[in-house]
C-alpha positions in Angstrom: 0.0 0.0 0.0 1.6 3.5 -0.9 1.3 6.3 1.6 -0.4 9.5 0.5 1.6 12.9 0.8 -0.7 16.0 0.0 0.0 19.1 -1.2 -1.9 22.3 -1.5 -0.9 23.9 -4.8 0.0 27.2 -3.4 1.9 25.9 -0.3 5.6 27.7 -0.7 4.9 26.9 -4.6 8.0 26.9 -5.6 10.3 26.4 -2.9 8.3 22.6 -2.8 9.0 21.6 -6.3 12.0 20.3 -5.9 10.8 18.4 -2.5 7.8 17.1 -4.3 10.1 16.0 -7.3 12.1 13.8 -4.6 9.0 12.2 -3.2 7.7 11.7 -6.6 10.5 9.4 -7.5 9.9 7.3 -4.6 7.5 4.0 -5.5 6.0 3.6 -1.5 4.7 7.3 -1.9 1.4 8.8 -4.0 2.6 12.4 -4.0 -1.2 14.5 -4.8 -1.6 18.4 -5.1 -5.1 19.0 -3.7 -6.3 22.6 -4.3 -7.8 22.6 -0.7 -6.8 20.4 2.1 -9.1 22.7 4.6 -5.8 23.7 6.6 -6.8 27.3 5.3 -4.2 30.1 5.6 -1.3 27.6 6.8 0.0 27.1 3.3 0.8 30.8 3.2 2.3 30.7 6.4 4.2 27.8 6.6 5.3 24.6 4.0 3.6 21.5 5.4 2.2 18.0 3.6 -0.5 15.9 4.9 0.4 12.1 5.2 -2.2 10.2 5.4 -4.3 12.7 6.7 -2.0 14.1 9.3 -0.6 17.4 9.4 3.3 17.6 8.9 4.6 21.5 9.2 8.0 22.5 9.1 10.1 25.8 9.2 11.6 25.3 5.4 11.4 22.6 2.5 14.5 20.7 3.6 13.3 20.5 7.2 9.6 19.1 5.8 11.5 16.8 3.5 13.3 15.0 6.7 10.0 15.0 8.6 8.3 13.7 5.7 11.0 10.5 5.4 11.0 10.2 9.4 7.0 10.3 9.8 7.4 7.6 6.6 9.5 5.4 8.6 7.7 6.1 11.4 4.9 4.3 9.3 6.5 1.7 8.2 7.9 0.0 11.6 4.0 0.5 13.1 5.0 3.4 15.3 2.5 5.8 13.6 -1.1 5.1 13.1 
């Protein structure tokens, strides 16, 4: 089963490309841009994803890109629901 990582769209629009290009490449992720993920205001405010529904916020891309693999990890040995 792949693990979904949402994106809004206008969440640090460029700054993520090259973050979602990474994640993109991997085959245990389904990297989606969803025009609202009702976290309203926070994608102008700070980058986050959602993974698998929970909310994963960082201070910059490359911080949210080592959350992003730790939570993913996290996932995969059963420590995360």
């Amino acid at each position: 089963m792949k693990i979904n990582v949402k994106f809004c769209p206008c969440n640090f629009e460029d700054e993520l490309e090259t973050l979602k290009g990474k994640l993109i490449e991997r085959t245990d992720l389904e990297v989606i841009e969803d025009r609202c993920l009702l976290y309203c205001g926070q994608c102008l405010m700070e980058p986050f994803a959602l993974i698998n529904g929970e909310n994963i916020v960082a201070d910059d891309p490359d911080e949210l890109y080592n959350k992003i693999n730790q939570y993913v990890a996290n996932i995969k040995q059963g420590e995360t629901v």
